[in-house]
C-alpha positions as CSV (number, residue, x, y, z in Angstrom):
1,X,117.8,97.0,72.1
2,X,117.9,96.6,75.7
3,X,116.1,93.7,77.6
4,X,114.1,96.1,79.5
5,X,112.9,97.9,76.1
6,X,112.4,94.4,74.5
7,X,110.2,93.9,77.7
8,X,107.8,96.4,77.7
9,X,107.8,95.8,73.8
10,X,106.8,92.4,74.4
11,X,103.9,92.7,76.8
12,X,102.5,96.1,74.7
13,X,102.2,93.5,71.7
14,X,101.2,89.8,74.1
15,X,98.4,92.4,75.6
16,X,96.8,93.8,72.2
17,X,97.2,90.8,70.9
18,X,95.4,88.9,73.4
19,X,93.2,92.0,73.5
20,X,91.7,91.7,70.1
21,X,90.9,87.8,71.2
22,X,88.6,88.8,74.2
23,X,87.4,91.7,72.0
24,X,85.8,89.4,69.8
25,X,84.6,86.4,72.2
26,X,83.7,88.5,74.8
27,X,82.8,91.7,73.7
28,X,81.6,90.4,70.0
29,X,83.7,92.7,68.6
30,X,83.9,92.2,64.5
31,X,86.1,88.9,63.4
32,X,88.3,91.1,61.6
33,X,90.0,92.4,64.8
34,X,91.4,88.6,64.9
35,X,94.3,89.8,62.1
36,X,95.5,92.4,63.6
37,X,95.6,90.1,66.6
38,X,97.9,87.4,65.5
39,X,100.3,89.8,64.0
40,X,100.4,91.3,67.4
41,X,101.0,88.0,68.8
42,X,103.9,87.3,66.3
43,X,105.7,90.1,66.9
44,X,105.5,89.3,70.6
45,X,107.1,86.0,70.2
46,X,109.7,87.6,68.0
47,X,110.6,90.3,70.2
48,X,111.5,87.7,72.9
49,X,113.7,85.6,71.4
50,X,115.9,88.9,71.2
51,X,116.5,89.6,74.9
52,X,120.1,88.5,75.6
53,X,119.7,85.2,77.9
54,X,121.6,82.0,78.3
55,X,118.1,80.2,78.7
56,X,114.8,80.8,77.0
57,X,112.7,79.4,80.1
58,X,114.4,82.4,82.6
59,X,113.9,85.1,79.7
60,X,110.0,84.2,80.3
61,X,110.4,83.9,83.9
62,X,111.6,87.7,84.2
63,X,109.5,89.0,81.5
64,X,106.9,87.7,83.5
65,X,106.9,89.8,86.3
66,X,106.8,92.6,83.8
67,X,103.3,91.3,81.6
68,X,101.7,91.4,85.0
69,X,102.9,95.2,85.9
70,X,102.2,95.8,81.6
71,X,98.9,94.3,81.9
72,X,97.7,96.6,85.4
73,X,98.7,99.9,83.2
74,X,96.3,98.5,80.3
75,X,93.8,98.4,82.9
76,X,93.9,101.8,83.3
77,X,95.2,103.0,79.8
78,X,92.5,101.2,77.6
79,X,89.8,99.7,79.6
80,X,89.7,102.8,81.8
81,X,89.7,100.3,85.0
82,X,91.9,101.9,87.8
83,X,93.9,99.5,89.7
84,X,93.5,99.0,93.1
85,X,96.2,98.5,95.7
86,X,95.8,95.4,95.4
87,X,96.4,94.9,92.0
88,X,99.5,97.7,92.6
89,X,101.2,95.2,95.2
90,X,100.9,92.1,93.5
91,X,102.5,94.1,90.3
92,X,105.1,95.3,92.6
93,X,105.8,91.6,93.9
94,X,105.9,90.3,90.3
95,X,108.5,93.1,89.6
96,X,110.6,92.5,92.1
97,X,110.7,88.8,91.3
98,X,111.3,89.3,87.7
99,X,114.3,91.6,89.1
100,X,115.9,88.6,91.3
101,X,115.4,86.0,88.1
102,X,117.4,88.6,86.7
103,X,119.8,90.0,88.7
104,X,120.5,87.0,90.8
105,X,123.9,85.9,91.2
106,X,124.7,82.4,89.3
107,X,127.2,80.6,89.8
């Protein structure tokens, strides 16, 4: 799988999973959407350590950016909240710095 795959993987699962959390304290959702929660958050943890970097801390540094622009599409997608373009640049800043944690040169 590619890192950018492994990515939006990631932030689908880190988002339900933290999701089903505020569903239930905030929103008193039933306790049973708790489950479904941590397994979501498992498989978020495990999809990370699969993105091919020399260190873990930059792996989270990049996949940062992209839980930010992941998080503005739930927004939209699931809580029916359209971003603003506010919310639009601050994903795009968070993008591009994922992309230079990335694709800066090292040496």
């Amino acid at each position: 799988m590619t890192t950018s795959v492994v990515f939006v993987l990631a932030a689908f699962f880190e988002i339900a999973g933290c999701f089903a959390f505020w569903a239930v304290v905030r929103s008193g959702a039933s306790a049973l959407w708790l489950a479904p929660g941590l397994v979501s958050l498992v498989a978020f943890a495990a999809l990370l350590t699969q993105v091919d970097a020399s260190a873990a801390g930059r792996a989270f540094a990049a996949y940062g950016g992209v839980y930010v622009a992941a998080s503005l599409a739930w927004l939209w997608a699931v809580e029916g909240f359209r971003p603003d373009r506010w919310d639009l640049v601050g994903g795009a800043v968070c993008l591009t710095g994922a992309a230079i944690v990335v694709f800066g040169p090292r040496g």
